[in-house]
C-alpha positions in Angstrom: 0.0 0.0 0.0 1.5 3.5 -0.9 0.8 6.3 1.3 0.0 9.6 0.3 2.1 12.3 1.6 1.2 15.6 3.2 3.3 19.0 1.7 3.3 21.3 4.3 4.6 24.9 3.5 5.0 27.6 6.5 4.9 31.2 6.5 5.6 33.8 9.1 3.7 37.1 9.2 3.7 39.8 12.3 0.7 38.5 14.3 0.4 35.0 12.5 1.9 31.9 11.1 0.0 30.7 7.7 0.6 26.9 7.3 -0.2 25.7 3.5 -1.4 22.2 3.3 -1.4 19.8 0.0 -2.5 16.4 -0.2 -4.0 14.0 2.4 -4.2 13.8 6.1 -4.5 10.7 7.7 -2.7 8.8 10.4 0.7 8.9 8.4 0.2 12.8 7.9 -1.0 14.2 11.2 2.3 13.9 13.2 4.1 16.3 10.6 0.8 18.5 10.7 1.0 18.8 14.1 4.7 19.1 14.8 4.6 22.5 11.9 1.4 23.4 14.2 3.3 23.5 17.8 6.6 24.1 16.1 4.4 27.4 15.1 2.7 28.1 18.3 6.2 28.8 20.0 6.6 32.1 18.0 3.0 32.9 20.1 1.2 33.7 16.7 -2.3 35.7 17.6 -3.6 33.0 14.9 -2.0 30.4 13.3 -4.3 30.0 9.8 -4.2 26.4 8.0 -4.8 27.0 4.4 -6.5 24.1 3.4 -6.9 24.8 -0.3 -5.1 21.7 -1.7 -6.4 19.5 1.2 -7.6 16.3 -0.8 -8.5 13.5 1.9 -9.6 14.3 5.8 -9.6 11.0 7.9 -11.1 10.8 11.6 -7.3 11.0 12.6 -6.9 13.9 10.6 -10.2 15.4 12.1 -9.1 14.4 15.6 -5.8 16.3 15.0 -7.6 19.5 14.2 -9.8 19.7 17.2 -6.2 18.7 19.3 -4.6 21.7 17.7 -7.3 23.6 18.2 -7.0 23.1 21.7 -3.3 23.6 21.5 -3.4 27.1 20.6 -6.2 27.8 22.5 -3.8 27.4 25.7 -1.1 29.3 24.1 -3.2 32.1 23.7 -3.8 31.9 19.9 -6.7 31.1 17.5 -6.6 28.3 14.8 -8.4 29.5 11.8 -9.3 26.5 8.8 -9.2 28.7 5.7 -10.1 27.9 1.6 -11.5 24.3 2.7 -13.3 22.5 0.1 -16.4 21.0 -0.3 -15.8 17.3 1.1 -14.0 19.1 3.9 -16.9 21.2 5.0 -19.2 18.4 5.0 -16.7 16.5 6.9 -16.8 19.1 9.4 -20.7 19.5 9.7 -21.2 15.7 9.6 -18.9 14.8 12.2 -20.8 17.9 14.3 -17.4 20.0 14.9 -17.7 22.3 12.3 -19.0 25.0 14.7 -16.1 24.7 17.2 -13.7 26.0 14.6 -12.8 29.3 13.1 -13.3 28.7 9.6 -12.3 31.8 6.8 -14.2 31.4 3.3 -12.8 33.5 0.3 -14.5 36.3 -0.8 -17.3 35.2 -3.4 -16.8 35.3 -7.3 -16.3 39.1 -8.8 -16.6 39.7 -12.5 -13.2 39.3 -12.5 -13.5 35.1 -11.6 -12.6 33.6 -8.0 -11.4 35.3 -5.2 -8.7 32.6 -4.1 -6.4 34.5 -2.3 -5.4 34.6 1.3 -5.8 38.4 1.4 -9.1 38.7 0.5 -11.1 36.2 2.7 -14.7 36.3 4.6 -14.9 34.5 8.0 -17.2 32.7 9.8 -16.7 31.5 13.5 -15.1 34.1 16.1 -12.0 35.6 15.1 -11.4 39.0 14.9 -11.8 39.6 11.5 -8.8 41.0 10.5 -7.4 40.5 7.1 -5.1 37.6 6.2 -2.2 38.1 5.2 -0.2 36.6 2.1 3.5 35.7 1.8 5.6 38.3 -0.1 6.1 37.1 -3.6 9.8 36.4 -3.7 9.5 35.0 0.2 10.3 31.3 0.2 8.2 29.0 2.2 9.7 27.1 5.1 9.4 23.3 4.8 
């Protein structure tokens, strides 16, 4: 059996981390999800966003990890936000019933000029601040 493998791409802002996630996470994935996650937290981030964009599978272990790192920040005095998550992802949340505990940014809806996909120009749900994400400076490399 192969397993798929989790990218995970970190960038540092003033107030908060942005951690970029492609591929799957599952019970291979969420140690290195949560080890970018604390490693984060140390730098006492007011939020530390997970930009689930290029998220493709969600197990329970993956779902359990989010509510652990959830809690995590919470007691380092920061906020978890789950931003750009896809379709299976939000019904993943809202089945399992632990949508609601989460901080979850949307982007902005569709302008004439196509999809908002950008971190900068996001619309939240849940009870953060609402302050404006942030996105990595063009020629800024991520940290692996």
């Amino acid at each position: 059996m192969t397993h798929q493998k989790l990218d995970i791409s970190v960038y540092r802002e003033a107030n908060e981390t942005i951690v970029v996630l492609t591929g799957e996470i599952d019970l291979h994935t969420a140690p290195r999800l949560s080890a970018a996650v604390d490693a984060a937290l140390v730098e006492d981030p007011v939020r530390v966003v997970l930009d689930m964009r290029g998220v493709t599978f969600c197990d329970s272990r993956g779902l359990g990890t989010l509510v652990i790192l959830s809690r995590a920040a919470a007691r380092s005095r920061a906020v978890l936000v789950l931003a750009n998550l896809g379709d299976f992802l939000k019904r993943l949340l809202a089945v399992s019933g632990i949508g609601e505990h989460f901080v979850i940014r949307e982007p902005a809806p569709e302008t004439a000029d196509g999809p908002s996909l950008g971190l900068s120009d996001v619309e939240e749900t849940g009870t953060d601040s609402g302050q404006t994400l942030g996105r990595p400076d063009p020629g800024q490399e991520p940290r692996r």
